[in-house]
Legacy VTK file of the C-alpha trace (Angstrom):
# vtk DataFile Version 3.0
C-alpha trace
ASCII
DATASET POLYDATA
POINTS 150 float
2.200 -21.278 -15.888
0.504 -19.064 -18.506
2.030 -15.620 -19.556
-0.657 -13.809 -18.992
-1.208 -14.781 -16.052
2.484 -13.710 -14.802
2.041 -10.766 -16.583
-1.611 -9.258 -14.777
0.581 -10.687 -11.609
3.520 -8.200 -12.378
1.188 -5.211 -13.925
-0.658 -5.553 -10.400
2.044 -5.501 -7.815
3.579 -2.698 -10.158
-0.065 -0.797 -8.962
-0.042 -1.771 -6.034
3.937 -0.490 -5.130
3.722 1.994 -7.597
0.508 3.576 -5.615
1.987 3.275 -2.045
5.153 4.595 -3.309
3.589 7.345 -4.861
0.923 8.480 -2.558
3.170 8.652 0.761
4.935 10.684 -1.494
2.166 13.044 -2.840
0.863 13.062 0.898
3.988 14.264 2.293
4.991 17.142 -0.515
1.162 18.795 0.276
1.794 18.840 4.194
4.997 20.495 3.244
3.230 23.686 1.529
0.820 23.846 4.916
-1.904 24.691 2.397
-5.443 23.342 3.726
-6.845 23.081 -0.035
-3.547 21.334 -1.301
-3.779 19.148 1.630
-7.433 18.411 1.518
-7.051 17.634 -2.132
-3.887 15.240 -1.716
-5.764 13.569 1.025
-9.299 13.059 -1.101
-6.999 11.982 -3.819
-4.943 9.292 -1.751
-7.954 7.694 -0.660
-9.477 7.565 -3.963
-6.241 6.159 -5.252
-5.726 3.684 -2.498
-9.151 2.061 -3.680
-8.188 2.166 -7.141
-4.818 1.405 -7.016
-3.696 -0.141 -4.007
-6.437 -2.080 -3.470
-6.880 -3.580 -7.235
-3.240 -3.983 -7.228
-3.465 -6.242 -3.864
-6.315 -8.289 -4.591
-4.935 -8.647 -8.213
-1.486 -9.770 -6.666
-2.990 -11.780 -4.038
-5.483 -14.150 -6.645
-2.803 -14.542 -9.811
-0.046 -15.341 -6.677
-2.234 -18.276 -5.235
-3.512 -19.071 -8.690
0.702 -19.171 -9.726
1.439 -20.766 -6.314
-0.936 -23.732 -6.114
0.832 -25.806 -8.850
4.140 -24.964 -7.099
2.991 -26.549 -3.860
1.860 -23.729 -2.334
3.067 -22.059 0.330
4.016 -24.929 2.700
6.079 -25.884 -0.181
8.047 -23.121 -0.817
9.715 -20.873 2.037
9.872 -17.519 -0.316
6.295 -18.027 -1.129
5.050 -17.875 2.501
7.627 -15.361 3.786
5.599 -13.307 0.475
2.193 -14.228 1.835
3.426 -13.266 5.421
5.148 -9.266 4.147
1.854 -8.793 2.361
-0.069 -9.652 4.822
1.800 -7.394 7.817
1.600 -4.520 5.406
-1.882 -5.278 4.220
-3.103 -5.452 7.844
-1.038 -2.023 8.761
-2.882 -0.359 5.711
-6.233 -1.768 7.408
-5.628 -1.241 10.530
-3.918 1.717 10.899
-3.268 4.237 7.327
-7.048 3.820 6.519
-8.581 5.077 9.531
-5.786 7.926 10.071
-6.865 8.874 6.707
-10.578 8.815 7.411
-9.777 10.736 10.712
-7.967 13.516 9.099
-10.546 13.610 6.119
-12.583 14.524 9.054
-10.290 17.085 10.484
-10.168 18.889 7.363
-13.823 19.107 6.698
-14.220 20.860 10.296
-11.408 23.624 9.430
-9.831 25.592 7.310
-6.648 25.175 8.643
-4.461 22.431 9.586
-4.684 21.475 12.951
-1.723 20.080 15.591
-3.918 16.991 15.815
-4.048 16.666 12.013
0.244 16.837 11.941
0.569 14.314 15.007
-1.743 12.302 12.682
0.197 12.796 9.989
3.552 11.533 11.628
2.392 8.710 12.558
0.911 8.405 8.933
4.311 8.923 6.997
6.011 6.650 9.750
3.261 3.589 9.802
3.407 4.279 5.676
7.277 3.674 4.764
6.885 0.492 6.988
3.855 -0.953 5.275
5.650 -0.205 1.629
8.878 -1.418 2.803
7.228 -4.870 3.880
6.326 -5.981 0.160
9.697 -5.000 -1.340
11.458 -8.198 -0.591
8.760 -9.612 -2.247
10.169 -8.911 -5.673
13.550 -10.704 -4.625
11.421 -13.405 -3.785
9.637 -13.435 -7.323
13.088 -13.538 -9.036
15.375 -15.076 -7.203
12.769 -17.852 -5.692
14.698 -18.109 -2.348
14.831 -17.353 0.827
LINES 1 151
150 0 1 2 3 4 5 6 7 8 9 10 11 12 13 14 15 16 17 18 19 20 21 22 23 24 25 26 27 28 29 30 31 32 33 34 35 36 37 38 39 40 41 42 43 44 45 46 47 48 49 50 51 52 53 54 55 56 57 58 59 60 61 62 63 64 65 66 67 68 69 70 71 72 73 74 75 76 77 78 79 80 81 82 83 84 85 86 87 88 89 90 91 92 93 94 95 96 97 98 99 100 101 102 103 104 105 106 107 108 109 110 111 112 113 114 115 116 117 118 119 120 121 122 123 124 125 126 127 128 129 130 131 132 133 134 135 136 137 138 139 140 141 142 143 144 145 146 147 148 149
C-alpha cells in the first residue's frame, strides 16, 4: 500500500470530520446570537462548506478506502472494514436524507424573513440533534484505521 495513497486517505477523512465537526459548531454559535444576518451567513456558509469539505472529504475517503481495502480482502474479509463502510454509510445517508434538506428548508425560511422564525428553531433542533449523530457515526472509524479490529 502506497504512502500517498494513505496519506490523501487521512488528509480526507481529516476534511471530512474536521468540516462536520466544525460546521455543527459554527451553526449552533450563530443561532445563539438570534441574529438573522449572522444566521443567514452561517447557514450559506455551511452549505457551501458541506460541498467543499464534507463532500470531497467523503468521496475522497470512500475511493482511497476501497482502493486500500481491495488488496486486504475487502470488506467481507475484514470485520472493522465493513463495520467502517456500514458508520459511513448511516451517517452519509443521515446527511442525505435528513441535514441537507433541513438546510435547504431553512435557507428558504431565511430568504422569506428577516427574522428567525419558530419553524426555523424547531428546524434547527432537529438539525443540531440529527448532526452530533451523523458525526458521531464515523468516529469509531479512526479506531478501526489504527487498531484494525473490531
Amino acid at each position: 500500500m502506497s504512502a500517498t495513497l494513505k496519506t490523501v486517505h487521512v488528509m480526507s477523512a481529516c476534511l471530512f470530520l474536521g468540516n462536520v465537526i466544525v460546521s455543527g459548531t459554527w451553526a449552533a454559535l450563530a443561532e445563539r446570537t438570534r441574529d438573522h444576518k449572522i444566521i443567514s451567513f452561517s447557514n450559506r456558509m455551511v452549505l457551501i462548506t458541506d460541498l467543499l469539505f464534507t463532500l470531497t472529504g467523503a468521496l475522497g475517503v470512500v475511493l482511497t478506502g476501497t482502493m486500500m481495502a481491495h488488496p486486504l480482502g475487502g470488506e467481507s474479509a475484514h470485520p472493522w472494514i465493513r463495520w467502517s463502510y456500514i458508520l459511513f454509510g448511516l451517517s452519509g445517508l443521515i446527511w442525505a436524507i435528513v441535514l441537507v434538506p433541513i438546510q435547504l428548508k431553512q435557507r428558504a425560511l431565511l430568504a422569506r424573513t428577516d427574522r428567525i422564525t419558530p419553524e426555523y428553531l424547531q428546524l434547527s433542533r432537529i438539525w443540531q440533534i440529527t448532526g452530533a449523530v451523523a458525526t458521531l457515526l464515523p468516529l469509531p472509524i479512526l479506531y478501526f484505521m489504527v487498531s484494525k479490529a473490531v
